[in-house]
C-alpha positions as CSV (number, residue, x, y, z in Angstrom):
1,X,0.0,0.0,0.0
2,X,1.2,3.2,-0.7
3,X,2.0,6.0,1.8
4,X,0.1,8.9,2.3
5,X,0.9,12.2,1.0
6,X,-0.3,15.2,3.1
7,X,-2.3,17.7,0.2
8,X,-0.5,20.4,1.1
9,X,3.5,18.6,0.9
10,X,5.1,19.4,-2.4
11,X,5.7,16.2,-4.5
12,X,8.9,17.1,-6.6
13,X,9.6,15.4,-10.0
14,X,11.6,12.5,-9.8
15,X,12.9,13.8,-13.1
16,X,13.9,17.3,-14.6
17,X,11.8,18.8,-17.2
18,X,12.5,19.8,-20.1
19,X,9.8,22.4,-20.3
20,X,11.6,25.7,-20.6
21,X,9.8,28.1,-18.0
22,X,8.0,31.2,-19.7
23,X,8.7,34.2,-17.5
24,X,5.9,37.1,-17.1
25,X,6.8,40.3,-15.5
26,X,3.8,42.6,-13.6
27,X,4.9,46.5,-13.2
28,X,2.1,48.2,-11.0
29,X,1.8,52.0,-12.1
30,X,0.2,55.5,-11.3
31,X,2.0,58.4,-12.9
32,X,5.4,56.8,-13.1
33,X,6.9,58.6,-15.8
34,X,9.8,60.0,-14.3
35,X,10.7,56.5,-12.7
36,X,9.6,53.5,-15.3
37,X,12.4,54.4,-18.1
38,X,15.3,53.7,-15.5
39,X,13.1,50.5,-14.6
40,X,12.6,49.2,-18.5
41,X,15.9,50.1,-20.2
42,X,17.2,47.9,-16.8
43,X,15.2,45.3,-17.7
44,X,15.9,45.9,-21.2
45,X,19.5,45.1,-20.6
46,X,18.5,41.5,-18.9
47,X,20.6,38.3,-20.2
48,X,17.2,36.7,-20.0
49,X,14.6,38.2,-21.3
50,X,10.8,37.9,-20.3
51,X,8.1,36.5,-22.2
52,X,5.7,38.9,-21.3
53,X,5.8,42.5,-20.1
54,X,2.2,43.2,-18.4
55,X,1.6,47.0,-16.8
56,X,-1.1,47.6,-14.3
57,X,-2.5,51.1,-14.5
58,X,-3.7,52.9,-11.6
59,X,-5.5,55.7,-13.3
60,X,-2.0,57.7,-14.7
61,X,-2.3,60.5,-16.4
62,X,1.3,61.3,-17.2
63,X,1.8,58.9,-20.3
64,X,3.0,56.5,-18.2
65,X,0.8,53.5,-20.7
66,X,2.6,54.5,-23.4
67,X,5.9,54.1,-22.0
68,X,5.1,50.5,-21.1
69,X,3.1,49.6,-24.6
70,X,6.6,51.7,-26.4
71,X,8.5,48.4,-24.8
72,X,6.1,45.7,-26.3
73,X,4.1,45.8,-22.7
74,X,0.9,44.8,-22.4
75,X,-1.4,47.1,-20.4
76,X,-4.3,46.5,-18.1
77,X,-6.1,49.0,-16.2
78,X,-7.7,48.8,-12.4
79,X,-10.6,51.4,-11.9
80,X,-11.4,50.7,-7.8
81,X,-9.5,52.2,-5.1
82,X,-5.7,50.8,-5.0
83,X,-5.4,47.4,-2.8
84,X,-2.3,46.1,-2.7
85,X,-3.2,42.2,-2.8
86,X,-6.5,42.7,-5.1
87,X,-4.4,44.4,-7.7
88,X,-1.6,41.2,-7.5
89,X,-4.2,39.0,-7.9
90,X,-6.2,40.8,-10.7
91,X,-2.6,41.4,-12.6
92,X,-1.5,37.4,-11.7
93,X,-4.7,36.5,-13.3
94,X,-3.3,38.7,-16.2
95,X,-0.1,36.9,-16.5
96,X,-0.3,33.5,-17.8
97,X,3.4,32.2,-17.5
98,X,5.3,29.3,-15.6
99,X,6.9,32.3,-13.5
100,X,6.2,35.7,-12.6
101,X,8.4,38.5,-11.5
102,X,6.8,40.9,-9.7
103,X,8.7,44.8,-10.1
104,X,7.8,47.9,-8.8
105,X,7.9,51.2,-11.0
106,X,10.5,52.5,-8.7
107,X,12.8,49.3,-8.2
108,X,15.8,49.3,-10.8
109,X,18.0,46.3,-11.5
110,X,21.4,47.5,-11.6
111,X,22.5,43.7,-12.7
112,X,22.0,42.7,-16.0
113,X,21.9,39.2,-14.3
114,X,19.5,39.6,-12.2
115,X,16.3,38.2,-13.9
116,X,18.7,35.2,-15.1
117,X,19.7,34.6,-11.2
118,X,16.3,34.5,-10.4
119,X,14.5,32.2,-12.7
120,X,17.7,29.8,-12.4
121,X,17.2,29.2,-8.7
122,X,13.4,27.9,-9.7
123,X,15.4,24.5,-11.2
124,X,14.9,23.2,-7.5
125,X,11.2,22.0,-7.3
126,X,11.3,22.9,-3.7
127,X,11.4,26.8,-4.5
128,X,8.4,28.8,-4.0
129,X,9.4,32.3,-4.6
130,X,13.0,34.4,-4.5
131,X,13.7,37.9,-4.0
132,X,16.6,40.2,-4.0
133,X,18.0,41.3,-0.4
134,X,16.9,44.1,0.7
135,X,19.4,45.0,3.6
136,X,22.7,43.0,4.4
137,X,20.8,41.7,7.6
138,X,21.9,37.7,8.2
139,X,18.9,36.8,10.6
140,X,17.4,34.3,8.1
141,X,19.3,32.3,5.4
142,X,19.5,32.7,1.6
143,X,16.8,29.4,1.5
144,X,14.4,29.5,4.3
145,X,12.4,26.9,4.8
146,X,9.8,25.7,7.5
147,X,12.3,24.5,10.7
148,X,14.3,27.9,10.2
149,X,11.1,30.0,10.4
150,X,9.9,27.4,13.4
151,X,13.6,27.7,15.0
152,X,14.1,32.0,14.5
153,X,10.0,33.2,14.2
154,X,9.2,35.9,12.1
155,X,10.7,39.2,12.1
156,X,8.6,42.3,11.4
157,X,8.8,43.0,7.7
158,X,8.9,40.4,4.9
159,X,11.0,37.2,3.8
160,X,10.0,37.8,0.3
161,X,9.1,41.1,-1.6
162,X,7.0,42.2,-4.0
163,X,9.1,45.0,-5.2
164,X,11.4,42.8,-7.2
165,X,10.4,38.9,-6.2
166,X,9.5,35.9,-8.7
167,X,7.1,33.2,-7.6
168,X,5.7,29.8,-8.9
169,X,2.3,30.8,-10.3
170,X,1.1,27.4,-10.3
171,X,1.3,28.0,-6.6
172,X,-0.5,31.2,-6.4
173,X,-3.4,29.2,-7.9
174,X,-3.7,27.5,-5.4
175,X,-3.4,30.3,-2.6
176,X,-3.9,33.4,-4.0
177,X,-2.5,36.9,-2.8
178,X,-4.5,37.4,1.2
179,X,-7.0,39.8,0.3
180,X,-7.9,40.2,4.1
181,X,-5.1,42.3,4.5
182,X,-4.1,45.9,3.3
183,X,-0.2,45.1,3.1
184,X,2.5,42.7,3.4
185,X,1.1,40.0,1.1
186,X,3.7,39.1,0.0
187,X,5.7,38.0,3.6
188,X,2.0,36.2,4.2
189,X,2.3,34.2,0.8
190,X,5.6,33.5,1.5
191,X,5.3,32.1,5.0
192,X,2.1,30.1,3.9
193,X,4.0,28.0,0.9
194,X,6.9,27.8,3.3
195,X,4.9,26.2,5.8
196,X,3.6,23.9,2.9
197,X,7.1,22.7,2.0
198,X,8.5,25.0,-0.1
199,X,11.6,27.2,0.5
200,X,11.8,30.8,0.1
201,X,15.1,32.3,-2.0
202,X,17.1,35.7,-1.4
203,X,19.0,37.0,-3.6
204,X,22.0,39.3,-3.5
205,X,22.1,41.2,-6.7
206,X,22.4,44.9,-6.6
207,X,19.4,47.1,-7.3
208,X,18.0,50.2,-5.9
209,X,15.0,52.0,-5.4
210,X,14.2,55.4,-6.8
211,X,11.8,56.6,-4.0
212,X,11.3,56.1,-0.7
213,X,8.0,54.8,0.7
214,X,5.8,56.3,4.0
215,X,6.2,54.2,7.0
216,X,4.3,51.2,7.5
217,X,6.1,49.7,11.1
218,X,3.2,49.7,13.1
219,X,0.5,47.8,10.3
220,X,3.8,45.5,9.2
221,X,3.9,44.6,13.3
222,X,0.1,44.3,13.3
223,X,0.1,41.9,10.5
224,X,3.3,39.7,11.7
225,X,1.7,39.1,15.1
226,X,-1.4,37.5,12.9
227,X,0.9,35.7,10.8
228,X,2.6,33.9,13.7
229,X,-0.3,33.0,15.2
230,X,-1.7,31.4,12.2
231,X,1.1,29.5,11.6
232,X,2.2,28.9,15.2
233,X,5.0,30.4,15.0
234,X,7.0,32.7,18.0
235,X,8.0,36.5,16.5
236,X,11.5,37.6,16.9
237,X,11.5,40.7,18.9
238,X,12.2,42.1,22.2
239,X,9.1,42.1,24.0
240,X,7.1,44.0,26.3
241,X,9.7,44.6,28.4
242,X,13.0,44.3,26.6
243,X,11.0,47.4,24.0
244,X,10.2,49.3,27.3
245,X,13.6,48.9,28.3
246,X,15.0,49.7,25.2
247,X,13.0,52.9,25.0
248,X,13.8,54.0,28.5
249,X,17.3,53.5,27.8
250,X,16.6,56.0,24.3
251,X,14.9,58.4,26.5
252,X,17.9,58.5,28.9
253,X,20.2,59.6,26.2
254,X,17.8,62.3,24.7
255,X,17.8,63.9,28.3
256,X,21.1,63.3,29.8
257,X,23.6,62.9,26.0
258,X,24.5,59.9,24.0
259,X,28.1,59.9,24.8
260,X,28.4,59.9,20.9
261,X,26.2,57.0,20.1
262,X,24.0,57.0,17.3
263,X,20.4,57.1,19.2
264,X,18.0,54.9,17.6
265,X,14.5,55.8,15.8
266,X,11.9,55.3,18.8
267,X,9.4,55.1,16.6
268,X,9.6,51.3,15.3
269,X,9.5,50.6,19.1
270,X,6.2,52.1,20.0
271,X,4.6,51.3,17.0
272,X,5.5,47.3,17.8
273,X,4.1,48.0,21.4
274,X,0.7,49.4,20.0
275,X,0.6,46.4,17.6
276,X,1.1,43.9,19.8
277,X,-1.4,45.4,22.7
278,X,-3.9,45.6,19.7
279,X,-3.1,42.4,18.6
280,X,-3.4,40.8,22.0
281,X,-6.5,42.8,23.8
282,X,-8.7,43.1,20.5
283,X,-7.5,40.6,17.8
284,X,-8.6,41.9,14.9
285,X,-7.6,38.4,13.1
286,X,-10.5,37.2,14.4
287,X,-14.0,37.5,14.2
């Protein structure tokens, strides 16, 4: 008799195909002319190029379509208010390749390797999605699977990320994008196929954004408290009182000098508090 398979294990081939993987790129947009050229001639230099260019226009009225369509890009418009996982899902059912790359209008690749490095690391059955490093941080590995997210917990932020990240979409058929959220579907994605058995990639190719984005600490803690709980998992942070230390010690060297250390932004800190008390007194993950 033959073993059971859990539904939710990956089964890997037991022999490589040779299917060559079609590669589909989604570009998000609103009035991104003076950003998308720097992001296409990039991706125009690629050593691999896509098979599919898809833009998703957020109601521009700076020409920024015809930037895109100039490049062979298909366009595709969303009318409703901006949501960050409704629009993924509505571009990914857009995008009908083997993988998809998933770039900002603002995220340049400043390797012309860097889509090649990408796709390559998909060979291995096991990998989900891959994304470039976004800080030289060494808390997680470059392939993170389930016992290292069990063993560490989840860090506020992402393991993966949508600004310039490449995922299975045979996988995202079967869970799409969280539309529950606002934010940060792409760390929930990630952390749900890892805990089915796949392994999340990071990348180190250079790249570099060309804006800066508003702070979202306290909604990315909000949302990485409800992740770990879904999934069981601890969070890696200082708790209650090690952030209440940490923020008494800040205030101390406001008051009384620094002795010429670099004080630390208190705002991450009380923004993790006011997550967690929110996610612990009211837990709006539930119903």
């Amino acid at each position: 008799m033959s073993k059971l398979v859990p539904q939710h294990m990956p089964i890997p081939p037991t022999t490589p195909s040779a299917h060559r993987s079609t590669v589909g790129v989604i570009i998000r947009f609103k009035n991104s002319a003076a950003t998308l050229p720097h992001v296409l001639t990039a991706l125009g230099r690629q050593t691999q190029q896509p098979d599919l260019i898809l833009g998703v226009n957020n109601g521009s009225t700076d020409g920024s379509p015809d930037l895109l369509r100039a490049t062979g890009a298909r366009v595709v418009d969303w009318t409703a208010a901006y949501h960050h996982p409704q629009v993924l899902n509505f571009a990914m059912g857009h995008c009908a390749t083997d993988l998809v790359l998933v770039l900002s209008s603002h995220t340049v690749f400043e390797s012309d390797t860097a889509l090649q490095e990408l796709v390559a690391v998909f060979d291995d059955p096991r990998t989900a999605c891959a994304s470039g490093k976004w800080d030289a941080d060494p808390f997680f590995s470059d392939t993170i699977d389930w016992k290292e997210l069990q063993a560490k917990g989840l860090k506020f932020g992402s393991i993966y990320s949508n600004s310039m990240g490449m995922l299975r979409r045979t996988l995202w058929e079967r869970i799409p994008f969280d539309e529950s959220i606002p934010t940060m579907e792409d760390g929930a994605w990630a952390v749900a196929q890892v805990h089915a058995g796949y392994v999340c990639r990071r990348l180190n190719f250079p790249f570099r954004y060309q804006r800066g984005g508003r702070r979202r600490d306290f909604i990315f803690a909000l949302i990485t408290f409800q992740l770990a709980a879904r999934h069981g998992l601890p969070v890696a942070w200082l708790g209650v009182l090690g952030t209440l230390r940490e923020l008494f010690q800040i205030a101390r060297w406001c008051l009384f000098g620094s002795r010429g250390r670099t004080i630390p932004d208190h705002r991450p800190l009380i923004d993790r508090l006011k997550a967690w008390a929110l996610w612990r007194f009211v837990r709006p993950d539930k119903e």
